[in-house]
RODO-67338 format. One record per residue: residue in three letters; y negated, x, z of N, C-alpha, C, CB in turn; chain. Coordinates in Angstrom, 2 decimals. Glycine has a CB too. Layout:
<Ala <Y X Z> <Y X Z> <Y X Z> <Y X Z> A>,
...
This chain:
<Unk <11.65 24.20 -8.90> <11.64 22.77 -9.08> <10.66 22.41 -10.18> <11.29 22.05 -7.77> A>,
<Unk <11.23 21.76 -11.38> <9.91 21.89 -12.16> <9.36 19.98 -11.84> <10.30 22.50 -14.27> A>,
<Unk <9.64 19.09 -11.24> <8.54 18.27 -10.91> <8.49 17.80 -9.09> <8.73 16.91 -11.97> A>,
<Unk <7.33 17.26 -9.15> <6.70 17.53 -7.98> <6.37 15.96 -7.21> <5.31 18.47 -8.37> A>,
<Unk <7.06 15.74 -6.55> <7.54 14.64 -5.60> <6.62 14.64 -4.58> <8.96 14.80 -5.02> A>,
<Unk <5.93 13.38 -4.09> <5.34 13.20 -2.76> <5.29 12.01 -2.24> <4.16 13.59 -2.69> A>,
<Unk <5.32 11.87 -1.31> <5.80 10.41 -0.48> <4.73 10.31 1.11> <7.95 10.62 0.08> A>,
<Unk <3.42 10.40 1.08> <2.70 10.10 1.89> <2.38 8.98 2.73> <2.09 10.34 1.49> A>,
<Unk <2.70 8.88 3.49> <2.36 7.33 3.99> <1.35 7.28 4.77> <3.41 6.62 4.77> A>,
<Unk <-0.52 6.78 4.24> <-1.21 7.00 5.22> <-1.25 5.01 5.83> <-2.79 7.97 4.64> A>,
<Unk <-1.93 5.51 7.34> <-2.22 4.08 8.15> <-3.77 4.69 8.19> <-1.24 3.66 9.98> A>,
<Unk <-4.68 4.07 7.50> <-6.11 3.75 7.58> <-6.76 2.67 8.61> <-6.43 3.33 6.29> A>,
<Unk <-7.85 2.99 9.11> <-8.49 2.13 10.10> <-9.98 2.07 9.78> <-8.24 2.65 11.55> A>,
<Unk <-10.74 1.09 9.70> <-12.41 1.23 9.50> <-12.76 -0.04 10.00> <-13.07 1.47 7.86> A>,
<Unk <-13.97 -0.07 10.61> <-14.15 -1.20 11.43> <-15.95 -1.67 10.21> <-14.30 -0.61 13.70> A>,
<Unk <-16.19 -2.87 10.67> <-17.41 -3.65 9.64> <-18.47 -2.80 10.29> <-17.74 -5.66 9.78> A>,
<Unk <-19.65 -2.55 10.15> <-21.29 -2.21 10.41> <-21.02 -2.68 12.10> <-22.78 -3.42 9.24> A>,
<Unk <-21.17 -1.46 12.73> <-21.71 -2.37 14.35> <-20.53 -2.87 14.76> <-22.91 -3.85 14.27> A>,
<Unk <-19.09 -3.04 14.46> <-18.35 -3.54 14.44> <-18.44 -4.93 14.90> <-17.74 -2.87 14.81> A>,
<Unk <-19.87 -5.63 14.00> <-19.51 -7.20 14.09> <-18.46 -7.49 13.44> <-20.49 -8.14 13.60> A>,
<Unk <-18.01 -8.86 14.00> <-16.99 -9.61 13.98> <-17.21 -10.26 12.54> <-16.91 -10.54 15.22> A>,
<Unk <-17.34 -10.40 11.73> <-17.68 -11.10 10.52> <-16.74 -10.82 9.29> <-19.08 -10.76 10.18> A>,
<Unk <-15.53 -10.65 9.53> <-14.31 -11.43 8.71> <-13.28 -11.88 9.00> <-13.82 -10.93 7.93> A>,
<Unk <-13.86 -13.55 8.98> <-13.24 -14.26 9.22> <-12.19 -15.37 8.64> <-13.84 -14.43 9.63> A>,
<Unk <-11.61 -15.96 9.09> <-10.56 -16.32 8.63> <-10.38 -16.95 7.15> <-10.19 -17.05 9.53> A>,
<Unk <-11.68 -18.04 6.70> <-11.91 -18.44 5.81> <-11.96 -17.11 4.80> <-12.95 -19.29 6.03> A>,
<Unk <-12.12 -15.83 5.09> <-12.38 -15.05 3.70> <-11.72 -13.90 3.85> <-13.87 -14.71 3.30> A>,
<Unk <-10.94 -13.48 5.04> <-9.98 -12.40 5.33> <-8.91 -12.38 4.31> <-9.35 -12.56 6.72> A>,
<Unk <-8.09 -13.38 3.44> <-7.39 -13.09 2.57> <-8.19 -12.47 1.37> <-6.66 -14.16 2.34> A>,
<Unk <-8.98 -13.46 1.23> <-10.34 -12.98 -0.02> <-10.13 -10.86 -0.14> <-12.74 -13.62 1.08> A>,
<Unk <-10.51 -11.25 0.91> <-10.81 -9.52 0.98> <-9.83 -8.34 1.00> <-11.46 -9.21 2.21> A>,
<Unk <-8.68 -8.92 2.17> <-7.28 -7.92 2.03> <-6.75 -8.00 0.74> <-6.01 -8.30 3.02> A>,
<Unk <-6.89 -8.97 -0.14> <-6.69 -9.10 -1.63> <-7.06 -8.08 -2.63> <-7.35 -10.18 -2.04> A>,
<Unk <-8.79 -8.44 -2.39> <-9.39 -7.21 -2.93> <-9.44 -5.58 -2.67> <-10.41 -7.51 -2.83> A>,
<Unk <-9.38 -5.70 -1.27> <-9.06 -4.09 -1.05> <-7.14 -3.39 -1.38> <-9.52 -3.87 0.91> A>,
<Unk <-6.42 -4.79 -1.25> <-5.20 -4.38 -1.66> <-4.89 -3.67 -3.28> <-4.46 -5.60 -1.46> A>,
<Unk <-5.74 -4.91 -4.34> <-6.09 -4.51 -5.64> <-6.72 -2.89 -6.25> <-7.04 -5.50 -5.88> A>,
<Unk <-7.66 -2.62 -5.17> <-8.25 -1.57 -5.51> <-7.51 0.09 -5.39> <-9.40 -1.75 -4.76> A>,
<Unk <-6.83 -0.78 -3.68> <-5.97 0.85 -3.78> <-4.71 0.87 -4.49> <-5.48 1.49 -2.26> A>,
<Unk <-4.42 -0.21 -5.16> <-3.36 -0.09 -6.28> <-3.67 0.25 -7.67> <-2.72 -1.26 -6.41> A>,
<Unk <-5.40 -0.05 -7.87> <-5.90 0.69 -9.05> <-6.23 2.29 -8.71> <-7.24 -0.08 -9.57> A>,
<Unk <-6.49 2.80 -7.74> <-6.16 4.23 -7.12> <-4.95 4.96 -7.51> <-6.04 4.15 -5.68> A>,
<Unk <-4.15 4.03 -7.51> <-2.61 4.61 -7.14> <-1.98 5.09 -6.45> <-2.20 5.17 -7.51> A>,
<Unk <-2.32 4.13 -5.43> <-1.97 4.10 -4.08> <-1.34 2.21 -3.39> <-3.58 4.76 -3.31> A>,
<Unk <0.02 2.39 -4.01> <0.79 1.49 -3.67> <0.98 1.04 -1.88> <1.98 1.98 -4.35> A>,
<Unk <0.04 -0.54 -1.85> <-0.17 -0.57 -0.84> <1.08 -1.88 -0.05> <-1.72 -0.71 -0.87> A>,
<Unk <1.84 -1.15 1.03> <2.85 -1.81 2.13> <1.91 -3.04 2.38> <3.24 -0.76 3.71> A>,
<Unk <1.03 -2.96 3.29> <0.24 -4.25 4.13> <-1.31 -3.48 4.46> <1.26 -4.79 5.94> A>,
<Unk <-2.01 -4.98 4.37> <-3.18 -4.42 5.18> <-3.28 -6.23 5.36> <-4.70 -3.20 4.27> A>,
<Unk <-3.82 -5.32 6.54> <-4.58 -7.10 7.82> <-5.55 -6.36 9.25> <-2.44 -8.42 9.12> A>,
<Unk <-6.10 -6.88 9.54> <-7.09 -6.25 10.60> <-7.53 -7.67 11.42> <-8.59 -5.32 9.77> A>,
<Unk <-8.67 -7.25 12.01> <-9.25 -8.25 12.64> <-10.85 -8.78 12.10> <-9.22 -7.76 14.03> A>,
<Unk <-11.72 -9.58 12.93> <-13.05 -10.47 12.50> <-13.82 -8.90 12.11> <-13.98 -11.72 14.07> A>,
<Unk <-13.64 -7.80 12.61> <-14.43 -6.72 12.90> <-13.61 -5.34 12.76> <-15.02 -6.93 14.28> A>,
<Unk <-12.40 -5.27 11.85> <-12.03 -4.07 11.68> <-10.62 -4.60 10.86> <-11.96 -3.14 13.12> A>,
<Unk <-10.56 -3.21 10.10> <-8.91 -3.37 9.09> <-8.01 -2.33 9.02> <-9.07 -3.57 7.47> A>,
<Unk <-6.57 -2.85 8.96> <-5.97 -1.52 8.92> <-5.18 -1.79 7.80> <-5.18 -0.99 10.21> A>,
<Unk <-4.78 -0.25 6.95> <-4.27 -0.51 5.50> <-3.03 0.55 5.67> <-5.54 -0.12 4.08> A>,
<Unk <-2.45 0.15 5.50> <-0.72 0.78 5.31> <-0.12 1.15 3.44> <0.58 -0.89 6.04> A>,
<Unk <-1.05 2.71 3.32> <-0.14 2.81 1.61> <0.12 4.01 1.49> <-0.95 2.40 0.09> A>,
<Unk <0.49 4.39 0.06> <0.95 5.68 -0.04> <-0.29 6.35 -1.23> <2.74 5.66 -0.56> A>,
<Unk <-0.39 7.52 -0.41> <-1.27 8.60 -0.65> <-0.95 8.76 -2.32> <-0.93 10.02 0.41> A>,
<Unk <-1.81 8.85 -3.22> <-2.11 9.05 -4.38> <-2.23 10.64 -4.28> <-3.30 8.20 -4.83> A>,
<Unk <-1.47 11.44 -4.69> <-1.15 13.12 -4.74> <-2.44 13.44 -5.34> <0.32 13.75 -5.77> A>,
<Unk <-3.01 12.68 -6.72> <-4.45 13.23 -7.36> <-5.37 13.47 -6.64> <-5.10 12.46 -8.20> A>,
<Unk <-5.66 12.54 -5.92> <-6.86 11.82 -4.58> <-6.72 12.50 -3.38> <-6.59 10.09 -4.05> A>,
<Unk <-8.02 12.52 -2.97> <-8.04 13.11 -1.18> <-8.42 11.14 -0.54> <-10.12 14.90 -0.68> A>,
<Unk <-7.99 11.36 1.01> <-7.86 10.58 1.29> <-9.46 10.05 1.55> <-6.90 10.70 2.09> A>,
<Unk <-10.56 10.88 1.76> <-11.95 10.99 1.86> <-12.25 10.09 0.49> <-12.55 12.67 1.90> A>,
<Unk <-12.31 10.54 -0.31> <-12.39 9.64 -1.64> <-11.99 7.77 -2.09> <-11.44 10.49 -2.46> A>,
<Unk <-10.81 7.92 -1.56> <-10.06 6.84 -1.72> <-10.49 5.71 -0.87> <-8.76 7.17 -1.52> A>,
<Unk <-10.97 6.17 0.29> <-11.48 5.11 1.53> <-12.72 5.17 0.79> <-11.50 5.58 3.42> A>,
<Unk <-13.60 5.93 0.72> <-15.61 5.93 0.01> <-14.94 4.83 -0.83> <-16.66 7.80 -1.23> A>,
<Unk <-14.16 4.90 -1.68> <-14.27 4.01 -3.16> <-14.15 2.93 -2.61> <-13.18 4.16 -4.44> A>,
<Unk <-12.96 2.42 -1.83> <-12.86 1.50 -1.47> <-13.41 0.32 -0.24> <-12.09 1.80 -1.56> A>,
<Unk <-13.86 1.43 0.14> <-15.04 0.44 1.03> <-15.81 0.00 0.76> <-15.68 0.71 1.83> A>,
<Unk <-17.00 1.18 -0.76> <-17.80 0.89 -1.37> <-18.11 -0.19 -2.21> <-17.84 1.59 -1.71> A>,
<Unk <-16.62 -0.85 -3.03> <-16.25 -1.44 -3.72> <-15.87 -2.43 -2.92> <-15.58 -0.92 -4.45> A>,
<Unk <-15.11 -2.65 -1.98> <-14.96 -4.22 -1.28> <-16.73 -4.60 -0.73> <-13.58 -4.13 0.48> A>,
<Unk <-17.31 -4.18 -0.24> <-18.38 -3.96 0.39> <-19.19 -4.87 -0.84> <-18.73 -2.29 0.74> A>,
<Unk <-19.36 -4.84 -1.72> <-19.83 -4.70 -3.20> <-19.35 -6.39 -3.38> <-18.88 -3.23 -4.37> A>,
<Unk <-18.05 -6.53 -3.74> <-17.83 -7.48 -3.71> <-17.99 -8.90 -2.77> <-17.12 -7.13 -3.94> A>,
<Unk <-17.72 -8.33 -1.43> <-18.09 -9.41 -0.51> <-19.72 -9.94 -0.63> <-17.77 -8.84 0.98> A>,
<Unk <-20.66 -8.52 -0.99> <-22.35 -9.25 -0.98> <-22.26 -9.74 -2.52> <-24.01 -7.88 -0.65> A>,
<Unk <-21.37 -9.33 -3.55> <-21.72 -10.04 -4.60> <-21.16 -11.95 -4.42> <-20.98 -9.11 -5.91> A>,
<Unk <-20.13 -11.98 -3.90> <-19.26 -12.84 -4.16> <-19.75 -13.90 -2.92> <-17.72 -12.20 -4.20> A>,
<Unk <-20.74 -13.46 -2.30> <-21.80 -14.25 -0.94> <-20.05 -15.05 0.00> <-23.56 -16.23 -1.97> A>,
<Unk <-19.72 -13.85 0.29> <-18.12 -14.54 1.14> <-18.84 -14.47 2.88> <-16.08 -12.99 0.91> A>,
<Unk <-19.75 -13.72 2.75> <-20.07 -13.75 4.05> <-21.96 -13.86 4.32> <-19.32 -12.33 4.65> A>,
<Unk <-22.64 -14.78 5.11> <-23.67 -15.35 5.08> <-24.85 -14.20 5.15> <-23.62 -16.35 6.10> A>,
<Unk <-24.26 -13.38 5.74> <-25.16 -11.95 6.30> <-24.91 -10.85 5.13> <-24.48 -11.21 8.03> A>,
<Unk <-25.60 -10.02 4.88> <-25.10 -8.81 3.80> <-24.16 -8.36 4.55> <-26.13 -7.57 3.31> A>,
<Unk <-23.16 -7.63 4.20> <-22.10 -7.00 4.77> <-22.01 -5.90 4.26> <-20.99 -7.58 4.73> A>,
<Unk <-21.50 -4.82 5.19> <-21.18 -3.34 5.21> <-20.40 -2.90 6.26> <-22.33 -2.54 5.24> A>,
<Unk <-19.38 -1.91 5.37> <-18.62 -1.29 6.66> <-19.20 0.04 7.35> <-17.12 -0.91 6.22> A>,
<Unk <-18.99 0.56 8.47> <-19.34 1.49 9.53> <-18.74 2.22 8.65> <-18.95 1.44 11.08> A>,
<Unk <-19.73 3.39 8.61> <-19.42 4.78 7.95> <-18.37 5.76 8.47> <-20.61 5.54 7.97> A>,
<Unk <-17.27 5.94 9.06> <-16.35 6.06 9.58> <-15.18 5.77 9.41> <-16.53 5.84 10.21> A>,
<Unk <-14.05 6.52 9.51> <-12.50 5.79 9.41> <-11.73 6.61 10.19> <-11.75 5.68 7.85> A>,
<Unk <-10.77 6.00 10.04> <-9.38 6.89 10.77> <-8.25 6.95 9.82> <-8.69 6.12 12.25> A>,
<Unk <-7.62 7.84 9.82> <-6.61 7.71 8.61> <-5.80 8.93 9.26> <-7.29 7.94 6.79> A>,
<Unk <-4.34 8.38 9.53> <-3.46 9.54 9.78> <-2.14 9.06 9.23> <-3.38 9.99 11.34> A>,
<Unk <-1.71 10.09 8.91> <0.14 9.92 8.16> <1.25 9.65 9.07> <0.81 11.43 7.43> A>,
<Unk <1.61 9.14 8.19> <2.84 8.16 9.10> <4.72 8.55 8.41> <2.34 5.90 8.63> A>,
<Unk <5.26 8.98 9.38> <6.60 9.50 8.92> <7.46 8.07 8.49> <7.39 10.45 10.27> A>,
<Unk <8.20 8.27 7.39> <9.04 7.62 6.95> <9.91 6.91 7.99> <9.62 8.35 6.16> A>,
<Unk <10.27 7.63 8.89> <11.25 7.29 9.81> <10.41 5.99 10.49> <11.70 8.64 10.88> A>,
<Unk <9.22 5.90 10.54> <8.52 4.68 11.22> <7.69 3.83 10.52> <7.73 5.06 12.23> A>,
<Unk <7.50 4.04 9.36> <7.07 2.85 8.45> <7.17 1.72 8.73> <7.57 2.76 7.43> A>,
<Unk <8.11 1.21 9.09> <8.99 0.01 9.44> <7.74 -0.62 10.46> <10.77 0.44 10.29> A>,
<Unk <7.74 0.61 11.55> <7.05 0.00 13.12> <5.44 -0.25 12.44> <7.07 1.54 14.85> A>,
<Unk <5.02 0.80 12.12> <3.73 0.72 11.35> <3.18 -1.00 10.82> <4.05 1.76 9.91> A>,
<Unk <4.22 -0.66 9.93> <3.68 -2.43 9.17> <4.11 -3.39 9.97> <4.39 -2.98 7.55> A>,
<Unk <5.08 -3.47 11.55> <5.25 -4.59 12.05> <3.71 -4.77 13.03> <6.76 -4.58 12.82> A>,
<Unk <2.94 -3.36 13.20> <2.09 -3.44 13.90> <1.05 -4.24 13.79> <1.83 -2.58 14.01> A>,
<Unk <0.66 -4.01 12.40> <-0.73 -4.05 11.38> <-0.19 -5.55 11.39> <-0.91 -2.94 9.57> A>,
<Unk <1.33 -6.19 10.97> <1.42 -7.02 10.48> <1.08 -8.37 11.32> <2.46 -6.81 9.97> A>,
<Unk <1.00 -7.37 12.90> <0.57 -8.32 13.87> <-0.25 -8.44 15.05> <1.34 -8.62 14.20> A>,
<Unk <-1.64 -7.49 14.06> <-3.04 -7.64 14.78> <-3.33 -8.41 15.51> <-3.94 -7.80 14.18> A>,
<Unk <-3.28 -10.11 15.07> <-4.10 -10.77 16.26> <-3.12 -11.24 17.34> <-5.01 -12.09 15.75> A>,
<Unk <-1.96 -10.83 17.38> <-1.24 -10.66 18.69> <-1.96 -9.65 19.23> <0.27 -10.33 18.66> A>,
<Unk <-2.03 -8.37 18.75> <-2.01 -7.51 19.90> <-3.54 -6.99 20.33> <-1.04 -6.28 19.56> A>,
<Unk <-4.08 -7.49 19.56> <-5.52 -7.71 20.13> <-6.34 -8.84 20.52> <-6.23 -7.27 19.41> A>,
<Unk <-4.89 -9.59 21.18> <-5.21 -10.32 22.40> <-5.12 -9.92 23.59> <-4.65 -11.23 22.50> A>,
<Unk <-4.55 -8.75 23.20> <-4.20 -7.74 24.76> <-5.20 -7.03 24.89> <-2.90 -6.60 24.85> A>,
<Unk <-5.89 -6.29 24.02> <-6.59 -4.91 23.50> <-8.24 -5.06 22.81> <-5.50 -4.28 22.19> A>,
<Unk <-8.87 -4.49 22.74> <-9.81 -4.55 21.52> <-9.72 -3.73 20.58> <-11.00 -4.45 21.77> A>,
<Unk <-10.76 -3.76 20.19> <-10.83 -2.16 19.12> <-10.75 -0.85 19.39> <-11.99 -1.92 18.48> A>,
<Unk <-12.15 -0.66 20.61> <-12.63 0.52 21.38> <-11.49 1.13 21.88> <-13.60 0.21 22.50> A>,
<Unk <-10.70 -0.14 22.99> <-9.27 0.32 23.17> <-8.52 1.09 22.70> <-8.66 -0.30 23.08> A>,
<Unk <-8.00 0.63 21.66> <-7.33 0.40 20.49> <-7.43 2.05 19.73> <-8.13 -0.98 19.61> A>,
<Unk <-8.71 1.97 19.42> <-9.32 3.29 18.93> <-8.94 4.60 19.99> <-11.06 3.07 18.83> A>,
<Unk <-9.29 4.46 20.73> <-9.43 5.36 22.21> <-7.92 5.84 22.24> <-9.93 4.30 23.87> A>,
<Unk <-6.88 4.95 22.08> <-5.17 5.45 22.40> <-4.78 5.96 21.04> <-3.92 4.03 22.93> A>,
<Unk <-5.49 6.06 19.80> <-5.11 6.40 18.67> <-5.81 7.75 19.03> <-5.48 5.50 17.41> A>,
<Unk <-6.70 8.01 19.27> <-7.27 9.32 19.39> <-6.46 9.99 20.71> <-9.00 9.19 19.58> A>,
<Unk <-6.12 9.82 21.21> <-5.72 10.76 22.78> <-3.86 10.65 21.87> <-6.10 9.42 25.20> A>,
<Unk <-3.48 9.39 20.84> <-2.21 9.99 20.92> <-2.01 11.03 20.22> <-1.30 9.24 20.65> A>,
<Unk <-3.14 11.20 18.88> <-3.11 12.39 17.97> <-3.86 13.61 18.45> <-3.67 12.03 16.66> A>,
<Unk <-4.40 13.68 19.53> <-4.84 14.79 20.57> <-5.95 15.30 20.00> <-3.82 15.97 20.90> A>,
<Unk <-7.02 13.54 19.61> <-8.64 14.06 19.58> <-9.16 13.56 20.39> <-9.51 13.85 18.48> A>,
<Unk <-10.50 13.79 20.52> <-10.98 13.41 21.57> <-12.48 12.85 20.89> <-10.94 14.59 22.71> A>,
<Unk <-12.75 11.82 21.68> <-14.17 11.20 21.25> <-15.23 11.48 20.75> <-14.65 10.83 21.88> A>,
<Unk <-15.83 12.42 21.82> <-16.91 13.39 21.30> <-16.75 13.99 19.62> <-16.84 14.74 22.39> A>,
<Unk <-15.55 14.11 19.20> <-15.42 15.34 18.43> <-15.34 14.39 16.69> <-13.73 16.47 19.07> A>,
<Unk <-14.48 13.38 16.79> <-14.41 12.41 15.91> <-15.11 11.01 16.13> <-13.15 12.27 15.74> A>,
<Unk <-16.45 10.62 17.39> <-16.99 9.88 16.86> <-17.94 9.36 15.93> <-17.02 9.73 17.30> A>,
């Protein structure tokens, strides 16, 4: 085969410092904006991202150049950057050094982005910890090992 095709679909998760609640509604577009921008300057064409006051989830496709370790540092670093430059939020802001990021089959893309697309439904049921906790037991880690 002389060229080389890839079609990754990662679902990213990272929650704010402490996982306070502090993006909020007034500046949550602000920001899914900016982090949308950045992983498209990556090259990493992004489906959706939306989260909650205290965590985000980003739905794109894996940039073949890039490790996925890289791509989240830049981009956290860089929204992070912007929110204390751009004073969107009253407190300095930083995200929790941590993420989750696992690949998502084509065949469910679809479900993926209806999920993300409808956070504050379903974490009216759920929280984060929750939330977090059934993502780890469904990919068969366990707490201790990835907190």
């Amino acid at each position: 085969m002389p060229h080389s095709f890839n079609k990754i679909w990662i679902h990213a998760i990272w929650a704010t410092k402490e996982r306070e609640p502090l993006i909020h509604s007034h500046v949550e577009t602000n920001i899914h904006q900016y982090l949308s921008e950045q992983l498209r300057e990556l090259g990493c064409p992004v489906r959706i991202i939306n989260g909650m006051p205290d965590h985000i989830h980003c739905l794109f496709l894996l940039n073949p150049q890039k490790s996925i370790a890289e791509i989240i540092k830049q981009i956290k670093g860089s929204s992070s950057h912007h929110i204390n430059q751009n004073n969107l939020i009253a407190e300095k802001f930083a995200w929790q050094t941590g993420y989750a990021a696992y690949s998502v089959s084509e065949s469910i893309v679809e479900r993926v982005f209806q999920y993300i697309r409808n956070q504050k439904q379903h974490h009216s049921k759920k929280n984060f910890q929750q939330e977090y906790d059934e993502f780890l037991k469904l990919y068969g880690l366990n707490n201790e090992e990835n907190g």
